[in-house]
N, C-alpha and C positions, 0 to 999 in steps of 0.2 A: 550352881555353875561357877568353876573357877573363875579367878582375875585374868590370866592367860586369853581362856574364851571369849572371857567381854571387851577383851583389848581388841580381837580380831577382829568382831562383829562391827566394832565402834572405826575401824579401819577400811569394813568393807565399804561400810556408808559412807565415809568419804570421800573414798577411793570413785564412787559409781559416779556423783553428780562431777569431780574432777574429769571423767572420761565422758559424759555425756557434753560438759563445756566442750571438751576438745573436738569429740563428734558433730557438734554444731558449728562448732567455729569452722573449721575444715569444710560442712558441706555450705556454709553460706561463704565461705572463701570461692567453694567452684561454682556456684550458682552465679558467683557475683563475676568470674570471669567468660562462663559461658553467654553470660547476659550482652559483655563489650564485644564475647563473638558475635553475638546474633546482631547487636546493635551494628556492626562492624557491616556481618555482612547484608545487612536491611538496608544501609546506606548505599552500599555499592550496587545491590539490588536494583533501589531505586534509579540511581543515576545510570545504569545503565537500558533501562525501561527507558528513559528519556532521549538516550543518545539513540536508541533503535528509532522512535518516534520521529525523531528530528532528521535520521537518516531515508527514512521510506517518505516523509512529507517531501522535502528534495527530490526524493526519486519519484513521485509522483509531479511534481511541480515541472520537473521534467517531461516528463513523459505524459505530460496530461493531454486529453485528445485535445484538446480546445487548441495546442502547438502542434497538432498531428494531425490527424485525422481532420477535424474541421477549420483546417488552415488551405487555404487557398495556395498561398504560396509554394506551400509541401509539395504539393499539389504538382503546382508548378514544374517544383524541381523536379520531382520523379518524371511525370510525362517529356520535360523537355528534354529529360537525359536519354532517355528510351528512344525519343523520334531523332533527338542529336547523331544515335551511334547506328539507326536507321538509315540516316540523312547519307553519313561520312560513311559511313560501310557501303553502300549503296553502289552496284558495280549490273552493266546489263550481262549475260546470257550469252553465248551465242544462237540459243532457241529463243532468247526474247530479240534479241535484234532480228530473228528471222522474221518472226511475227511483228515487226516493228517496220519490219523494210516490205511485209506485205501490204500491213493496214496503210502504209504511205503511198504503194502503187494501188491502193484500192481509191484511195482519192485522187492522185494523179489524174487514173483512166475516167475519174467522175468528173473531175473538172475540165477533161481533155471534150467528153462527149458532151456536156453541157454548154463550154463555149462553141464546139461545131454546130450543136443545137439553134445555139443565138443568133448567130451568121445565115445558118442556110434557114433559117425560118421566113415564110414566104413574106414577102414585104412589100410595100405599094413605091414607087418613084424610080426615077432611072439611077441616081446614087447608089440605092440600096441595090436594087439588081446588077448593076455592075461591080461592087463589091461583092456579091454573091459569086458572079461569073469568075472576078478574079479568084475567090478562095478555091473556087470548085478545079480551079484551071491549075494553080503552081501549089496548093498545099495538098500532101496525101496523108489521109489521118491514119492511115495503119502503120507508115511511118512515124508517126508522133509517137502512137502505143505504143510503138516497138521500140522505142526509145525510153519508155517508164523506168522499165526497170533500171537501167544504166544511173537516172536521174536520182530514181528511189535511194538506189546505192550510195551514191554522194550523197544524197542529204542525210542519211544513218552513217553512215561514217564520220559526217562531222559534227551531228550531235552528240555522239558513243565516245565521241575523242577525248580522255582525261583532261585537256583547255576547257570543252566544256564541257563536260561533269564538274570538274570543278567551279567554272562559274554559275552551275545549274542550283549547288550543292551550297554554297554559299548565300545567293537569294535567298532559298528554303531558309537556311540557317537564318536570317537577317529577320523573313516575315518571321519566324518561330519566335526570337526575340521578342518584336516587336508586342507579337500577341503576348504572350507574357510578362510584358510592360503594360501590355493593356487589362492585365485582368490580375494586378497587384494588390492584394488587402493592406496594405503596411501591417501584417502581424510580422512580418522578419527580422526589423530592428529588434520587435520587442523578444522575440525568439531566441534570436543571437545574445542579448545582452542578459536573461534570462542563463542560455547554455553556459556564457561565458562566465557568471558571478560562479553560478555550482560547478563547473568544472575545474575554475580556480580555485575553490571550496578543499575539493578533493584531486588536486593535486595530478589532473587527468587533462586528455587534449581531446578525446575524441566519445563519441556513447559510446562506443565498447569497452573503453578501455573502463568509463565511467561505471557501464555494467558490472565489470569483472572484480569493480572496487568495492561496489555496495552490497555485492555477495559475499565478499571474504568478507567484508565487517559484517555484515548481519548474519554470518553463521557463526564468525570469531564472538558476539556480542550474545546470541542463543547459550554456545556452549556455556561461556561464563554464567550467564542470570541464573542455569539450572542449578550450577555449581553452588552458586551465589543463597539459591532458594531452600537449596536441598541444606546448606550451612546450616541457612537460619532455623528450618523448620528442626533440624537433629538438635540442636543446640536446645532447642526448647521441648523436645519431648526426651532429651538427656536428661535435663534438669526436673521436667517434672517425673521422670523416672525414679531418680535419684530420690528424690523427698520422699515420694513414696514409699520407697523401700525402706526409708532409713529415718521415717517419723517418728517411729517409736521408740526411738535411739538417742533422739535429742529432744531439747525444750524448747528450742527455739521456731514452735509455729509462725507465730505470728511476722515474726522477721522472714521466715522464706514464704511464706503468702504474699507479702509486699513486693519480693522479689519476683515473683512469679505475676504480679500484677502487673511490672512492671517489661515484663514478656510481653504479656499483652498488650501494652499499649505500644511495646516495638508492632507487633505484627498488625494491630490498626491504622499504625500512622503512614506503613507502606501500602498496606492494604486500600485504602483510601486513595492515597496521592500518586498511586502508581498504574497506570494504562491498565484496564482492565477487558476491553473487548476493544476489538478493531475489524473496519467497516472496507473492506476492501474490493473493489469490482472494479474488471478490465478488460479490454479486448487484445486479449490474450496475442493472437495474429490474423491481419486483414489482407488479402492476396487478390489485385485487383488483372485480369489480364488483358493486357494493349501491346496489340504489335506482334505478336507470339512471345512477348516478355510480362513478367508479373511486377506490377509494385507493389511493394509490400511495407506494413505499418505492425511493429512489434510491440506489445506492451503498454497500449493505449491506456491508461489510467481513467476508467470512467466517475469513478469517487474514491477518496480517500480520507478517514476521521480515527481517528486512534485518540479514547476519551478515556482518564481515570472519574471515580467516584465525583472527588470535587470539583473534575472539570468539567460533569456533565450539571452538578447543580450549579456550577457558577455560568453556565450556558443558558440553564432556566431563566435564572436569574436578573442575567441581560435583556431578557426576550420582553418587547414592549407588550403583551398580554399580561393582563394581572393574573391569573391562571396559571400560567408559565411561572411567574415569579413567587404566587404561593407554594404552588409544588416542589420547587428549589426550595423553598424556606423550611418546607415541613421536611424535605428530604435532609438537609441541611441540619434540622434540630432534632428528628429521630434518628439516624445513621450514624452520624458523625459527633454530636455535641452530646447529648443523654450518653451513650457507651462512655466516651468519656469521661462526662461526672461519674458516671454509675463507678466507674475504674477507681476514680477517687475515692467515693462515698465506701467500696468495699475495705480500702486501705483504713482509713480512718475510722469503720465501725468495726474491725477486726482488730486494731489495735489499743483500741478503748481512750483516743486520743480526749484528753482533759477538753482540751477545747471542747473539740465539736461531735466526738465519738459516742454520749451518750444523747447527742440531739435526736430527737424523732423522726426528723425531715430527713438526716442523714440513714437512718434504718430502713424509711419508707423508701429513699432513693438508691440504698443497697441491694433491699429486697423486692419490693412491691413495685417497681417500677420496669420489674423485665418485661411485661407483656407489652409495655410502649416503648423498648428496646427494637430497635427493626434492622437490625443487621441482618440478621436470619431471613426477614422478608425481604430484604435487600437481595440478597445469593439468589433466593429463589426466583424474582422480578429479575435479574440481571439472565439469568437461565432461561427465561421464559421467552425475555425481548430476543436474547442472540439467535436462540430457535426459530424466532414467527422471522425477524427479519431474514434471515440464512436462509429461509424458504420461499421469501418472495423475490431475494434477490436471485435465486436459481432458478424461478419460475420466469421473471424479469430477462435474466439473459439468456436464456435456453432459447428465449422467442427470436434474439437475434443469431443463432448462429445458421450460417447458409452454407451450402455445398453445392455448388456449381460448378460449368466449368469458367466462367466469365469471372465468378465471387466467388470466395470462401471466406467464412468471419468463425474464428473460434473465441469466442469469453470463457471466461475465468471469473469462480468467484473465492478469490484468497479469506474473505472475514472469520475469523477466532477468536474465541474467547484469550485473553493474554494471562502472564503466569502471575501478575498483581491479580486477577481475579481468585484465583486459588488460593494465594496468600490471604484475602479476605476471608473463605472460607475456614482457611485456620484458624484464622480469630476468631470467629463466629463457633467454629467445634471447640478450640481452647477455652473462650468463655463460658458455656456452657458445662466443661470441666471444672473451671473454678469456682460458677457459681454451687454447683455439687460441694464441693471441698469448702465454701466458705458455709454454705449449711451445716454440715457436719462438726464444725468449729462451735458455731453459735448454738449447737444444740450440746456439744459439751461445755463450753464455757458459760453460758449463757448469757443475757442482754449484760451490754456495759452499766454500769452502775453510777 
């Protein structure tokens, strides 16, 4: 072999591991910006899961039946507005004054015949008999009769007269008052100051206006999170694309394993702390009918609980049952704290770190510890509760809706799983990715030494 030759070959080998640094560098350069994406948009993620939460807790706090429906006062207000424009509308006929000016000559002529009754009824003494004589002698009753009607007339004309309607119309108004002073809960202070703190809140005067707000944010607040989810999840099946395709191009495993570990533990710590099902039932619309008019109660909040991971073991947790408290604990130390280490233990026994990388405990907690891993049992339990409860609560309100013509009651059962549930998911399918990939590693490099 000439000298020429051996200079090349001695160039090529140079040349290769120079362009494999580069090729490492470069993809742990994108791995490490796609990471502040996803980290980026995990945050935003989150906070916006909490801003939705905080918006529909208001809106139910509003709108809960206990201010509606089981408020007396509500109550109140609607019936006395209906009998109010009753009252004040309130105008006779010329076919009710007809019948109005009959039924008053039907009692005329009854109390015309009844005191003639009293009078000429046979009587014992000369008093009475000559009072008899006189009536019989200068009074003629078919004159009286025939006078009814004339009399009838005055009297419907000056009850029918707008003087009094309206002082008739006024009474009514005064007793209506009164009775609704009489049958006062005091829940309207607390109603009032309740509307008043969340209306001030959002920037509104009236429920409608207050309606009209909490739907443009919580669809302005949907679009985003998708946005937000979809970021995070492409950012990380970018990244582990990338590796994949271009492992055997570079030396650098060990550093994009870390990094990708570090994915991970973006998508647990949203996954976890971010709303994951929500428990929503309501009486959709209740139409009650008085008077030929309806009142009507929209959007009655029967429950409302929107829980992440930690908020429902830290709800265990509170619960004075010791039962309650171990089940939070163990949820608590399989879901959330073992993934966890396990995350750590696989960084540092992948890396062969001096410290602790060739401990035993750290290999056992790398590898041997997935079967008490329970996030996976987690997805599936959180899948299972949303299903049983989703069916009892449609079995639950299907019993109240009525169709009548007096009542109509429509419920609504709004409860979903939320899109922090899915992101759990990811992690639970991602980690099962890596642990693939961290096997694969350990069985070409073999135990740390």
């Amino acid at each position: 072999m000439s000298e020429l030759q051996k200079d090349n070959m001695n160039t090529n080998k140079q040349v290769k591991p120079d362009q494999s640094r580069s090729a490492s560098f470069i993809l742990i350069a994108a791995l490490l910006l796609l990471l502040m994406a996803a980290a980026y948009c995990g945050y935003h993620f989150r906070e916006l899961a909490y801003e939705q939460k905080h918006i529909k807790e208001d809106y139910s706090l509003s709108n809960n039946i206990t201010f509606g429906i089981f408020s007396v006062d509500r109550w109140g207000d609607k019936i006395s507005a209906v009998v109010d424009r009753k009252v004040k509308g309130f105008n006779l006929t010329k076919s009710q004054k007809v019948d109005m000016q009959q039924e008053v000559e039907k009692q005329l002529h009854g109390m015309v015949n009844k005191a003639v009754a009293e009078v000429t009824r046979p009587q014992k003494g000369l008093g009475a008999k000559l009072k008899k004589l006189a009536f019989n002698t200068f009074v003629d009753v078919k004159e009286i009769h025939a006078l009814v009607p004339s009399f009838s007339r005055t009297i419907v004309t000056k009850i029918t007269s707008p003087r009094s309607l309206k002082k008739l119309k006024s009474v009514a108004t005064g007793k209506l008052d009164e009775l609704e002073a009489q049958t006062y809960d005091r829940s309207d202070q607390t109603i009032s100051s309740v509307e008043h703190s969340i209306f001030k809140k959002y920037k509104v005067d009236n429920a409608n206006a207050f309606d009209k707000v909490v739907n443009a944010k919580l669809s302005h607040i949907k679009g985003l999170s998708y946005q937000y989810a979809i970021g995070m999840t492409a950012c990380i099946v970018i990244a582990l694309m990338l590796w994949l395709l271009l492992r055997k191009r570079v030396d650098s495993e060990v550093t994009l394993f870390v990094i990708s570990l570090l994915f991970a533990f973006i998508l647990l710590a949203v996954g976890v702390s971010s709303p994951i099902i929500e428990v929503d039932a309501r009486i959709k619309t209740l139409e009650f009918a008085l008077l030929g008019e309806k009142l009507v109660f929209n959007n009655q909040v029967l429950f409302f609980q929107s829980q992440s991971i930690l908020g429902i073991i830290g709800t265990l947790i509170e619960q004075p049952k010791p039962d309650a408290v171990l089940v939070g604990v163990l949820l608590m130390l399989f879901v959330v704290i073992l993934p966890l280490l396990r995350l750590i233990a696989r960084g540092l026994q992948v890396s062969c770190s001096k410290l602790l990388g060739n401990s035993k405990f750290i290999r056992f907690l790398a590898f041997d510890l997935g079967k008490w891993d329970m996030a996976d049992v987690m997805v599936v339990g959180i899948a299972m509760t949303y299903i049983g409860l989703n069916g009892i609560l449609k079995s639950q309100l299907s019993g109240l809706n009525i169709d009548t013509e007096a009542l109509k009651v429509v419920t609504e059962n709004n409860s979903a799983l939320q899109l922090g549930f899915f992101v759990f998911v990811a992690y639970v399918a991602y980690n099962m990715i890596l642990s693939a990939i961290l096997k694969r590693i350990d069985e070409q490099n073999g135990p740390c030494i």
